[in-house]
Each structure stands twice: as C-alpha cells, then as structure tokens.
BAVEX-158674 format. One record per residue: z, x, y of N, C-alpha, C, CB in turn; residue number from 1. Coordinates in nm, 4 decimals. Glycine has a CB too. Example, Ala and Ser with C-alpha at 12.3 -4.5 7.8 and 13.67 -1.06 7.14 Angstrom:
BEGIN
r nz: 0.7800 nx: 1.3190 ny: -0.5690 caz: 0.7800 cax: 1.2300 cay: -0.4500 cz: 0.7800 cx: 1.3200 cy: -0.3300 cbz: 0.9046 cbx: 1.1308 cby: -0.4473 pos: 1 .
r nz: 0.7080 nx: 1.2850 ny: -0.2250 caz: 0.7140 cax: 1.3670 cay: -0.1060 cz: 0.7870 cx: 1.2900 cy: 0.0030 cbz: 0.5725 cbx: 1.4084 cby: -0.0598 pos: 2 .
***
This chain:
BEGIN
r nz: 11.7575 nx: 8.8971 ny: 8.2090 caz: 11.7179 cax: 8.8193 cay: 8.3255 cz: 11.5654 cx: 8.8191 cy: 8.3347 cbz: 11.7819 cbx: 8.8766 cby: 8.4559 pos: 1 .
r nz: 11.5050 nx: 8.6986 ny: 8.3148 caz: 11.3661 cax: 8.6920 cay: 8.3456 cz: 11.3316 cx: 8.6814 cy: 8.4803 cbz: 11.3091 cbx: 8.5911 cby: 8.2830 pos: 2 .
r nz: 11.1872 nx: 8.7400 ny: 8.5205 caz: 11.1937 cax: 8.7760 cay: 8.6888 cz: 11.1163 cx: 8.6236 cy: 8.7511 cbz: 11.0767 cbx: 8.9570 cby: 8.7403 pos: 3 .
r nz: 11.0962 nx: 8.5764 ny: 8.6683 caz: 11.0036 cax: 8.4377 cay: 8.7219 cz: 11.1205 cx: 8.3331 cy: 8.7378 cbz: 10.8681 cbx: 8.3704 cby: 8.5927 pos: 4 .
r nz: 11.2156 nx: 8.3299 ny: 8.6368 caz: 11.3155 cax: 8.2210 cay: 8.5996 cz: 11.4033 cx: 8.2480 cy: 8.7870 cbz: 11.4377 cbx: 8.2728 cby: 8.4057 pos: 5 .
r nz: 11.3923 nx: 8.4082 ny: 8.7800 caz: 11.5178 cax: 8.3730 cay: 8.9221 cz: 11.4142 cx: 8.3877 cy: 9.0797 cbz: 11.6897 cbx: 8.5462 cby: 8.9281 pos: 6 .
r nz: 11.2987 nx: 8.4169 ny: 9.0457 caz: 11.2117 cax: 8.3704 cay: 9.1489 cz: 11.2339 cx: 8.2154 cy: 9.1668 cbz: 11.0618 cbx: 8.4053 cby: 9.1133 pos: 7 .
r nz: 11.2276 nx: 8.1003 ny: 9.0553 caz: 11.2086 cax: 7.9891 cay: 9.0308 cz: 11.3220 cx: 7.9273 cy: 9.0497 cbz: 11.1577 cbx: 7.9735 cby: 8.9263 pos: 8 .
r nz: 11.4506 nx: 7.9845 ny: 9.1202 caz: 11.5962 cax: 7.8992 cay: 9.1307 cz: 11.6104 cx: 7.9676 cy: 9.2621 cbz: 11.7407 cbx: 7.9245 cby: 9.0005 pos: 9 .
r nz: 11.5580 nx: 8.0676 ny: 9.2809 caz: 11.5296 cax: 8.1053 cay: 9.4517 cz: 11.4531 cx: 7.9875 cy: 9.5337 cbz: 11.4196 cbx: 8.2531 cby: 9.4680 pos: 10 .
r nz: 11.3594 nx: 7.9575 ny: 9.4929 caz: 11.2746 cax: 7.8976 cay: 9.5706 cz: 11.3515 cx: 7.7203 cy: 9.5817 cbz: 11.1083 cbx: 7.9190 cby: 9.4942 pos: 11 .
r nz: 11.3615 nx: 7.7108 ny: 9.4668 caz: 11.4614 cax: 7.5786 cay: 9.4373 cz: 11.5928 cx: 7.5917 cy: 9.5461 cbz: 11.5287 cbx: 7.5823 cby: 9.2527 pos: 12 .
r nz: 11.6434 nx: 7.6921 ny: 9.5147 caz: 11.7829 cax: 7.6932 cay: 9.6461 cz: 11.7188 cx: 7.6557 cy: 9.7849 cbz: 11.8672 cbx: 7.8761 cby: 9.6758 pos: 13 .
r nz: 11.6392 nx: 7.7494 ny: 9.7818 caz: 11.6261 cax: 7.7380 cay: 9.9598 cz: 11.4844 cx: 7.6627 cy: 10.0083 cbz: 11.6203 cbx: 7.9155 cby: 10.0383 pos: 14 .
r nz: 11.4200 nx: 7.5897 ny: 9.9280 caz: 11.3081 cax: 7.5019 cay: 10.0083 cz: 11.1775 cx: 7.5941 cy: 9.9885 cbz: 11.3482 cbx: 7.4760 cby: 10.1915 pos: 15 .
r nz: 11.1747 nx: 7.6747 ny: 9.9503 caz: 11.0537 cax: 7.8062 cay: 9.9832 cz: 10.9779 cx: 7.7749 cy: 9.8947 cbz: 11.0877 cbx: 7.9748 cby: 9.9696 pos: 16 .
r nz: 10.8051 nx: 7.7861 ny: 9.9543 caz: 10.7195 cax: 7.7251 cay: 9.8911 cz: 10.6593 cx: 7.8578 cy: 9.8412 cbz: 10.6368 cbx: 7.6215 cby: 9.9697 pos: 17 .
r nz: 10.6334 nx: 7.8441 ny: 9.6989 caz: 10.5848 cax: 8.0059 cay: 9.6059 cz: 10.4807 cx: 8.0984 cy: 9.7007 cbz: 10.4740 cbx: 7.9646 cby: 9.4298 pos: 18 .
r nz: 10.3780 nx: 8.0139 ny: 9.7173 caz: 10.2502 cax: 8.0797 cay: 9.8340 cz: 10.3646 cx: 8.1967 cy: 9.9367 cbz: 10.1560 cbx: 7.8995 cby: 9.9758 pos: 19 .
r nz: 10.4620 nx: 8.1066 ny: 10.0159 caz: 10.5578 cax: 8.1474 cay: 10.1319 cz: 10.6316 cx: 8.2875 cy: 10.0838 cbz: 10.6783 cbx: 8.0181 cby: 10.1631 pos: 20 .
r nz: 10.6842 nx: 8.2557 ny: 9.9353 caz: 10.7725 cax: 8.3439 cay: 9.9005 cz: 10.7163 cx: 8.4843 cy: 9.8423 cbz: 10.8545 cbx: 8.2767 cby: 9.8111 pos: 21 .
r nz: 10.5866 nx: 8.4771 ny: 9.7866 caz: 10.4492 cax: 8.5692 cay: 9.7494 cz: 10.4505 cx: 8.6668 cy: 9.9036 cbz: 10.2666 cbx: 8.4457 cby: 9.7238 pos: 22 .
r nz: 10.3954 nx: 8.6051 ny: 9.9864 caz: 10.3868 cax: 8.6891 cay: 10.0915 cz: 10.4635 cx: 8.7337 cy: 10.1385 cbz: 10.3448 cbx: 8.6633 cby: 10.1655 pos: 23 .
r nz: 10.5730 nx: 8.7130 ny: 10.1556 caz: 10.6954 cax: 8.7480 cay: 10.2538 cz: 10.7503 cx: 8.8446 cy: 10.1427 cbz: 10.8132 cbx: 8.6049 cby: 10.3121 pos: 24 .
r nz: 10.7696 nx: 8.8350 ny: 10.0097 caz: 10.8241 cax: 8.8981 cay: 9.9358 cz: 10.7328 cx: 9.0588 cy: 9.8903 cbz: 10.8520 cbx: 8.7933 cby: 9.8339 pos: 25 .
r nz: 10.5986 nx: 9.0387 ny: 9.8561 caz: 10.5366 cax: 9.1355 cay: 9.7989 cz: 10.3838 cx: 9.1409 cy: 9.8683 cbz: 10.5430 cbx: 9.1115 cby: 9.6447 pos: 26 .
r nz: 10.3334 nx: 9.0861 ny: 10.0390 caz: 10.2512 cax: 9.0545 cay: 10.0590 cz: 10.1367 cx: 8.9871 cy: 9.9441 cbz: 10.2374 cbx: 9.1413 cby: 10.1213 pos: 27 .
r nz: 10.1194 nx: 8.8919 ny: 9.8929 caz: 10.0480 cax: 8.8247 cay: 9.7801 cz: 10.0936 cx: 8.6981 cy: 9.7947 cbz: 10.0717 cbx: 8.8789 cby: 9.6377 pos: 28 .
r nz: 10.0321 nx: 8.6158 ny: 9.8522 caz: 10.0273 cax: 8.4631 cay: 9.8397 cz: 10.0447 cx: 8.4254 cy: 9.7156 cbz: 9.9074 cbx: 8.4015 cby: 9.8830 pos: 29 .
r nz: 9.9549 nx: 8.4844 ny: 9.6313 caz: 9.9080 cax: 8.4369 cay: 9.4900 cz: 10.0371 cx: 8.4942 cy: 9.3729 cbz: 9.7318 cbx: 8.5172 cby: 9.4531 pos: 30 .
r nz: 10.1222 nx: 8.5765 ny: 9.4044 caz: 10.1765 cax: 8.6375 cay: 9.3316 cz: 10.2703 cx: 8.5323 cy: 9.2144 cbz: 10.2429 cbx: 8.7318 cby: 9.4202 pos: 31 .
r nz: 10.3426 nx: 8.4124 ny: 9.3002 caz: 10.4594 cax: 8.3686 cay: 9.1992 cz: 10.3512 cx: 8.2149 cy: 9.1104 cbz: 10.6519 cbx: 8.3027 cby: 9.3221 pos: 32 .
r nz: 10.2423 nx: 8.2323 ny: 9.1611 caz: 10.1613 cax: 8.1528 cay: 9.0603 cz: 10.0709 cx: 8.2384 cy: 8.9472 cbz: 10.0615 cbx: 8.0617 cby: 9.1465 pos: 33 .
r nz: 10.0268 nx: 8.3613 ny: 8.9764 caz: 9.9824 cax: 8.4321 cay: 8.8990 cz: 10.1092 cx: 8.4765 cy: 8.7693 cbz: 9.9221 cbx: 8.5390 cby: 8.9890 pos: 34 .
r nz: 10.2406 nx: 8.4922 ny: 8.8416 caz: 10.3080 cax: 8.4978 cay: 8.7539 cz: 10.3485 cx: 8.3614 cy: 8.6336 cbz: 10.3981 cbx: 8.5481 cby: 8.8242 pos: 35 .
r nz: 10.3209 nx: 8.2335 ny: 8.6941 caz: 10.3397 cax: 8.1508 cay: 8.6148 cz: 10.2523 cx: 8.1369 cy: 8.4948 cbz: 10.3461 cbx: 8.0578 cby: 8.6782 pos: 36 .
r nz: 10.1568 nx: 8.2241 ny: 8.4509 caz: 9.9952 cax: 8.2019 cay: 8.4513 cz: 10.0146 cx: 8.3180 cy: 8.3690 cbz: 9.8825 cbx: 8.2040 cby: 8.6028 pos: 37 .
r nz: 10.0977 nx: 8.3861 ny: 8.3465 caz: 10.2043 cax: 8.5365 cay: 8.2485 cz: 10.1198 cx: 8.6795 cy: 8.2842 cbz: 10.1976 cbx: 8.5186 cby: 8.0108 pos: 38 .
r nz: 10.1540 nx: 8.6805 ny: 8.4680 caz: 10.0819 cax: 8.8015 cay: 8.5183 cz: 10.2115 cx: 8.8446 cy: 8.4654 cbz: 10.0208 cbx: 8.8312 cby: 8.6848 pos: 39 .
r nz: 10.2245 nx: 9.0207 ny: 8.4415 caz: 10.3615 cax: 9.1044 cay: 8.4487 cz: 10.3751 cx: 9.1973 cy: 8.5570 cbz: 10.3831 cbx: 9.1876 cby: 8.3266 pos: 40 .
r nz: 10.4624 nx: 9.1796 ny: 8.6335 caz: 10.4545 cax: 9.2680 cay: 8.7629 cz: 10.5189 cx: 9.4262 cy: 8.7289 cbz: 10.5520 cbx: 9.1856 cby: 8.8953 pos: 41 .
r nz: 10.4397 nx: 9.5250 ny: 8.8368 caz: 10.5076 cax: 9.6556 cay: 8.7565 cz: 10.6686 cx: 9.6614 cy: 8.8064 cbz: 10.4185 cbx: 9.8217 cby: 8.8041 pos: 42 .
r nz: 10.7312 nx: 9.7765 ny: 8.7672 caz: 10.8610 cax: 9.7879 cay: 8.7897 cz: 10.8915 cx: 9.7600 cy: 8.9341 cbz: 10.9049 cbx: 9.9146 cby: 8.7476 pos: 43 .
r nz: 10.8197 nx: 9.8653 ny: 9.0052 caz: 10.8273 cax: 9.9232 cay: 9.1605 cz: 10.7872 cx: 9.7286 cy: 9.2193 cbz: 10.6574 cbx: 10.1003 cby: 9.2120 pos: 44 .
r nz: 10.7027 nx: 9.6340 ny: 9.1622 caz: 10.7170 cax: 9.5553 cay: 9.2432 cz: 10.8371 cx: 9.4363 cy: 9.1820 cbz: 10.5759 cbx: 9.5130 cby: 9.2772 pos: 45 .
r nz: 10.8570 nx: 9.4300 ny: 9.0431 caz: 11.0004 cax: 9.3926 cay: 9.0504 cz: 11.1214 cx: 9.4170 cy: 9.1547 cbz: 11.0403 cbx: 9.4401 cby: 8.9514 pos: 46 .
r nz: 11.1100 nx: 9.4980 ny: 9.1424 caz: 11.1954 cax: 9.6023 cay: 9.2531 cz: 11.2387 cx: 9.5416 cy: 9.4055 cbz: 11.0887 cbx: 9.7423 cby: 9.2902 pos: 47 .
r nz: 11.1152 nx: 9.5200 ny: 9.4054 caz: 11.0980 cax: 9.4372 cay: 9.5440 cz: 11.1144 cx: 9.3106 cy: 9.5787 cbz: 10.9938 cbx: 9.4419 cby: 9.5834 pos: 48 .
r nz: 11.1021 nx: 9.2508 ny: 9.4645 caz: 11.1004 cax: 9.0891 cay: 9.4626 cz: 11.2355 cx: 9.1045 cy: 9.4301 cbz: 10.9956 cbx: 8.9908 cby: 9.3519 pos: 49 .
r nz: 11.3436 nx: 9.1298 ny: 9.3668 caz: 11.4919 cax: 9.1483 cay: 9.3509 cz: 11.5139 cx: 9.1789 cy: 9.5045 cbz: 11.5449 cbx: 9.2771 cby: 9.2348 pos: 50 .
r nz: 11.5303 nx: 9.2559 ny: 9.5400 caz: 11.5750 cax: 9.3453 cay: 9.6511 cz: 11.5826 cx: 9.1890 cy: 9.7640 cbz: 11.4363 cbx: 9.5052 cby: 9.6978 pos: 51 .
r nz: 11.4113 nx: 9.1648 ny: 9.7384 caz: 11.3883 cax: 9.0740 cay: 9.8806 cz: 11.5013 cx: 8.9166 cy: 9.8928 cbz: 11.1903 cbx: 9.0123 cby: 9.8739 pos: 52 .
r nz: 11.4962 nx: 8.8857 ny: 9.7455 caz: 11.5947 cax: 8.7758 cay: 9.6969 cz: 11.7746 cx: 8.8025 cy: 9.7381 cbz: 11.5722 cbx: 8.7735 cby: 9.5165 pos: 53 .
r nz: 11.8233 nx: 8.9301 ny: 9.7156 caz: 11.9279 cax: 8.9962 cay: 9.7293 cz: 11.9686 cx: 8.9714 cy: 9.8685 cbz: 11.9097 cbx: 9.1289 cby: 9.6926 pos: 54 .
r nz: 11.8355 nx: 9.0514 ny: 9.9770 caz: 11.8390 cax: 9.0285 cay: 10.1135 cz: 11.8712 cx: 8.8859 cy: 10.1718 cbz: 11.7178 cbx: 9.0681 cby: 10.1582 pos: 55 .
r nz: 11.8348 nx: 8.7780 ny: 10.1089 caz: 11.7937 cax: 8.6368 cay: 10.1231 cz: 11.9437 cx: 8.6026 cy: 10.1135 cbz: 11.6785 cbx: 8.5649 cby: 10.0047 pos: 56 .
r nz: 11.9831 nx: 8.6583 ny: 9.9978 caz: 12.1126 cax: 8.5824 cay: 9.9355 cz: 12.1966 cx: 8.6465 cy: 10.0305 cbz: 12.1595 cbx: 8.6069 cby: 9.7632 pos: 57 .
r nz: 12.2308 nx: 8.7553 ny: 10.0618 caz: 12.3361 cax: 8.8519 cay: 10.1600 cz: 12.3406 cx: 8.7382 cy: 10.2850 cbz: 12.2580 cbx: 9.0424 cby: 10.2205 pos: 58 .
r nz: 12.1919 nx: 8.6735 ny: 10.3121 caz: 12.2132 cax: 8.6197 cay: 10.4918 cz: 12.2775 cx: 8.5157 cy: 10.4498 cbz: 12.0684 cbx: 8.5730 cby: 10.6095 pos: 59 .
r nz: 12.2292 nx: 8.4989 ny: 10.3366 caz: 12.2852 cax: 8.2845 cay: 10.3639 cz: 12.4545 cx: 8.2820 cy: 10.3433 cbz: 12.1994 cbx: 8.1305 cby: 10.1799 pos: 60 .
r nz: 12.5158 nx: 8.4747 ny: 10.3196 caz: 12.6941 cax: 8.4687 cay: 10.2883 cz: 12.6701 cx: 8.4082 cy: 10.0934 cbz: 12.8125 cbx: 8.2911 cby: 10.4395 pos: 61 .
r nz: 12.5465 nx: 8.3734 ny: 10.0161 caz: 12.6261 cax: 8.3493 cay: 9.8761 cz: 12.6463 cx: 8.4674 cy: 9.8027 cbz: 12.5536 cbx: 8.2542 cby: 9.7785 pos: 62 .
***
C-alpha cells in the first residue's frame, strides 16, 4: 500500500482539498503536496495519516 496513492482516493472520496487534509491530518498544510514532490514521511507520521483516514472512514459507516 502506497501512503500517497490512499491519501489520493481519500481526498477523491470525500471532496477534501490536500492543503485541508495536511492540516487536519498531521498539522502541515504543505504535507500531501510535498509528498507529491517524493517527500517520505517517517513511520510515527504515517501512523497518523492512516489512523486519521481510518477515523474519517469509521464516521462516514464505510
């Protein structure tokens, strides 16, 4: 599982603009464009960006 590919079908599901999903996810505006750009995030903030997506997915019931 690549961490950009399911950032990138997250944001696609639900309308969320990368800037939106950066902050709310890992405080970093810049984060899911730096990643397009082949930043590598460490584990601990993988971690977080899963987790936060997980949380996302639990409310909406998919």
């Amino acid at each position: 599982m690549h961490l950009l590919s399911t950032i990138e079908r997250h944001l696609r599901r639900n309308g969320v603009p990368p800037t939106r999903f950066g902050r709310e996810a890992v405080n970093d505006p810049r984060f899911v464009l730096d990643l397009r750009r082949g930043r590598e995030p460490r584990a601990a903030t993988r971690d977080r960006v899963l987790a936060y997506i997980a949380m996302h997915r639990e409310q909406a019931g998919a």
